[in-house]
C-alpha positions in Angstrom: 9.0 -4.9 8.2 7.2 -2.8 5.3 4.1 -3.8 3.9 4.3 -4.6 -0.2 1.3 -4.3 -2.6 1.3 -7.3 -4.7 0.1 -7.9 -8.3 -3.5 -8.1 -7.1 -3.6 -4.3 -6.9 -6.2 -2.8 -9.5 -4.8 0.9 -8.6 -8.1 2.0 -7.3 -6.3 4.5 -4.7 -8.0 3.3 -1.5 -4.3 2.6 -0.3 -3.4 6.3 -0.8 -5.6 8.2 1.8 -5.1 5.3 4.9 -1.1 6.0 4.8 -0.5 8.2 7.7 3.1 8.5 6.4 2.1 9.5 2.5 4.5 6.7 1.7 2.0 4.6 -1.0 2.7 6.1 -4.5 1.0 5.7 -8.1 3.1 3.3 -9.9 2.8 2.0 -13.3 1.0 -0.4 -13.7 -0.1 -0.9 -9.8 0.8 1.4 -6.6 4.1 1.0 -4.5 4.8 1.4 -0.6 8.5 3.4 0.1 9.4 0.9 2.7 11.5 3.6 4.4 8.6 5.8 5.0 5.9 2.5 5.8 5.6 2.7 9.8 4.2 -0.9 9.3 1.0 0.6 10.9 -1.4 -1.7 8.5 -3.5 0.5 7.5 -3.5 0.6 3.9 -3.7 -3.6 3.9 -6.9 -3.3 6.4 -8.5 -0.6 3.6 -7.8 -2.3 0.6 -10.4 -3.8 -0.6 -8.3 -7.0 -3.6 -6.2 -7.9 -0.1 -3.1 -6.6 -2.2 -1.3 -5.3 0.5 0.9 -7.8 2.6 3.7 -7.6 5.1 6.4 -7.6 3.2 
């Protein structure tokens, strides 16, 4: 199951660089997660540093 970046997400971009599948995008106001390209590796939840990113 794809990870999801809830409203807790301050769009500081920590998200973006983890993603070893480039699937975390700016969004407006807070960053999404393609849930066709997340691997549901975790990455992006363990690096984020609001805990905005859950399994979805």
């Amino acid at each position: 199951m794809a990870y999801v970046i809830t409203e807790d997400c301050v769009a500081c971009g920590t998200c973006i660089d983890e993603c070893p599948n480039e699937a975390i995008k700016e969004g407006d106001p807070i960053f999404v997660i393609d849930a066709d390209a997340c691997a549901d590796c975790g990455s992006c939840a363990e690096a984020c540093p609001n805990a905005a990113i859950i399994e979805g």
